[in-house]
Residue, then its C-alpha position, 0 to 999 in steps of 0.5 A: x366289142x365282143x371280140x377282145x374279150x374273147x381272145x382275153x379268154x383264149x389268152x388266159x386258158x392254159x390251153x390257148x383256145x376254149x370250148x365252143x360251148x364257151x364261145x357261144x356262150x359269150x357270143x349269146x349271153x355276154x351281159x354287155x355285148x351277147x347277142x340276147x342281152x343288148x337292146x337291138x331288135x331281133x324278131x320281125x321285119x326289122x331284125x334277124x328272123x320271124x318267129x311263130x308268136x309273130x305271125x298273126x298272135x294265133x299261137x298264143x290264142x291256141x295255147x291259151x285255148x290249150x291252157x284253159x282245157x288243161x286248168x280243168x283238169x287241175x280242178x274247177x277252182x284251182x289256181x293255175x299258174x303258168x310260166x314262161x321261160x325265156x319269152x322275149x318281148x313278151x308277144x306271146x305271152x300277151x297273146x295269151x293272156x288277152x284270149x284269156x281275159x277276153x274269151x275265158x274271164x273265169x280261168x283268167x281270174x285264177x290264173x298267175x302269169x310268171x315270166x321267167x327272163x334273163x335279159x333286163x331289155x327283154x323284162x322292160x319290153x314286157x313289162x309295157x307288153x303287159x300292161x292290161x294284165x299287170x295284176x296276174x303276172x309277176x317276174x321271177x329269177x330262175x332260182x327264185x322259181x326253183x325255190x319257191x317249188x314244189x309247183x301244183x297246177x303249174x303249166x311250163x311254156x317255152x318258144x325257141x328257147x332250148x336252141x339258144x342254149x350253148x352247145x358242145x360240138x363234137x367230131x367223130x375222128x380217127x375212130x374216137x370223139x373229140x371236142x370241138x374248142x376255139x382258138x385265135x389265129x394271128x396269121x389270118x386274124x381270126x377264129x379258128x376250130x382246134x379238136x381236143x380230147x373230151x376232158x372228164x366230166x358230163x360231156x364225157x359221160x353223155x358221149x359214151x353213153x351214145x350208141x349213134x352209127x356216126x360217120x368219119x368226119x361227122x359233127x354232132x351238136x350236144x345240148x347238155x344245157x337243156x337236159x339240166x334245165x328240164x332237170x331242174x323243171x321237173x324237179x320243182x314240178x309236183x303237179x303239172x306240165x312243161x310244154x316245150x316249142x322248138x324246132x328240133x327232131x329225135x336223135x335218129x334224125x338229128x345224126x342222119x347222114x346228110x346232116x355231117x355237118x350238124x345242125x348249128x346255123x346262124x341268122x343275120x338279117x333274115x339270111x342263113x349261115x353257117x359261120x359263127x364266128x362272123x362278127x360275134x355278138x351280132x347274130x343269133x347262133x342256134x342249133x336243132x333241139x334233141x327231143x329224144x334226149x329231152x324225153x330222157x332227162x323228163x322221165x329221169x325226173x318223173x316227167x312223162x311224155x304226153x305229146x310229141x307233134x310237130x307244131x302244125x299237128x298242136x296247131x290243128x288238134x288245139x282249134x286252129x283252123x276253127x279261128x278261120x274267118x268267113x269274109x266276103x270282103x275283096x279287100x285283101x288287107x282287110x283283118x279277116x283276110x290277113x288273119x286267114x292268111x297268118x293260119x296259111x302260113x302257120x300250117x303251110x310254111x315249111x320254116x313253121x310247120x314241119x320244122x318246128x316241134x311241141x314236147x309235152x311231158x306232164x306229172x301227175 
């Protein structure tokens, strides 16, 4: 149980409570017990949500139709390579790679596929995932990635990964900033929020950098964890681009007044909360990706913005609506009618369409 362990590291902390962003951390990636690191299912009817690459395999065919337009542009000949970041099961990526090898054989014979995954269930499910496409893909640590750069010709694909990443969560107090950390409460037997004074350090540096009008009482959610990893992107990338999926906004939106309670929620069994500290380890913690900060981090590193869409937008202008199917057949569970009705829901869905949204910052 994932629990003790925690309140072992409050115990231990000269301060008698940790960050949330530590909190988190163990609640998500703790390598016996984090939420993405055991082996329950967590996509689909039988686990905690539905992602885009469920629905239908449509998402996967537009980025490999994106990815074929863009390996033009690198050169007829040149290889290209693509890496995804953080892809799960690996259903998009075979998405992907079976319209590749289907309907665009010459690109899929000069493509490598590069998986880039923490979780050891997740790489044994991708490998049975890919089992038609073993001689292009490969499996790489995230330093292994790094170092084998500067990458040329290289597109960078990640789906709902930025918002697993751990956050800091902030109030605006009394007229100052303060942190959000975790400590145990033995009266009621359970977790409990305490506010510190933000220590020295980048978190300190993000948040006098912020010119934001936050209200008294606000709570703010800070991603440093995904700056530094688009850092780290840009900085082995010397042709190519990072296309990131995820839902999120820009800051403006992000620190609006009717979000004075942040962004972070929760999924357990396809229902909605705001309660992290329920049974840690057994429910997804996410919170909205800052766009706006992501555009920063990429140019600091030479990245620049291409694209920002939201995902029904990607959808439309990458051939979506082209995959609709004429069918005069009445059965409602033919393909052709179940794949119309996975466009339908792609475009119209208001957890998929709007909510969701596709940065693209290239270097040339």
């Amino acid at each position: 149980m994932l629990t003790p362990i925690i309140r072992r590291l409050i115990r231990q902390s000269p301060e008698q409570c940790i960050s949330f962003e530590n909190y988190m951390e163990q609640c998500l990636y703790h390598p016996e017990y984090g939420y993405y690191m055991n082996a329950k299912e967590k996509i689909g009817r039988s686990g905690d949500y539905y992602t885009s690459s469920a629905i239908g395999g449509l998402l996967g065919e537009v980025l490999a139709d994106y990815v074929v337009n863009q390996a033009d542009t690198f050169g007829s000949d040149e290889p290209v390579t693509v890496v995804e970041w953080g892809g799960g099961t690996g259903d998009m990526a075979r998405q992907l790679l079976d319209q590749m090898k289907s309907e665009h054989p010459a690109v899929y014979r000069r493509l490598s596929f590069i998986s880039v995954e923490t979780s050891v269930y997740h790489r044994t499910h991708q490998r049975r995932s890919f089992a038609g496409h073993l001689n292009r893909v490969s499996w790489l640590t995230e330093q292994d990635w790094l170092q084998q750069g500067p990458w040329e010709n290289v597109i960078v694909l990640s789906n709902e990964l930025l918002d697993a990443f751990p956050v800091h969560r902030v109030q605006f107090e009394k007229g100052q900033l303060l942190e959000i950390w975790v400590q145990w409460n033995d009266a009621d037997k359970c977790f409990s929020e305490r506010l510190m004074p933000i220590p020295s350090g980048p978190l300190q540096e993000y948040v006098r950098r912020l010119s934001l009008d936050v209200m008294e009482g606000q709570q703010l959610e800070v991603n440093l964890a995904a700056d530094a990893w688009l850092r780290r992107i840009g900085n082995a990338i010397a042709r190519g681009q990072v296309v990131t999926i995820d839902y999120g906004d820009r800051a403006d939106e992000l620190i609006a007044p009717h979000r004075m309670n942040g962004t972070l929620i929760c999924y357990r069994r396809h229902l909605a909360h705001d309660d992290p500290y329920f049974e840690p380890g057994s429910q997804d913690i996410t919170s909205h990706v800052n766009f706006t900060d992501l555009i920063r981090a990429g140019l600091a590193v030479g990245l620049q913005p291409s694209e920002f869409l939201t995902q029904k937008q990607f959808l439309v202008h990458n051939g979506l609506l082209q995959k609709l199917q004429d069918t005069l057949s009445q059965d409602p569970f033919s393909p052709a009618a179940r794949r119309n009705r996975a466009i339908r829901q792609l475009l119209l869905s208001d957890q998929m369409s709007e909510l969701f949204k596709v940065l693209i910052q290239i270097k040339r």
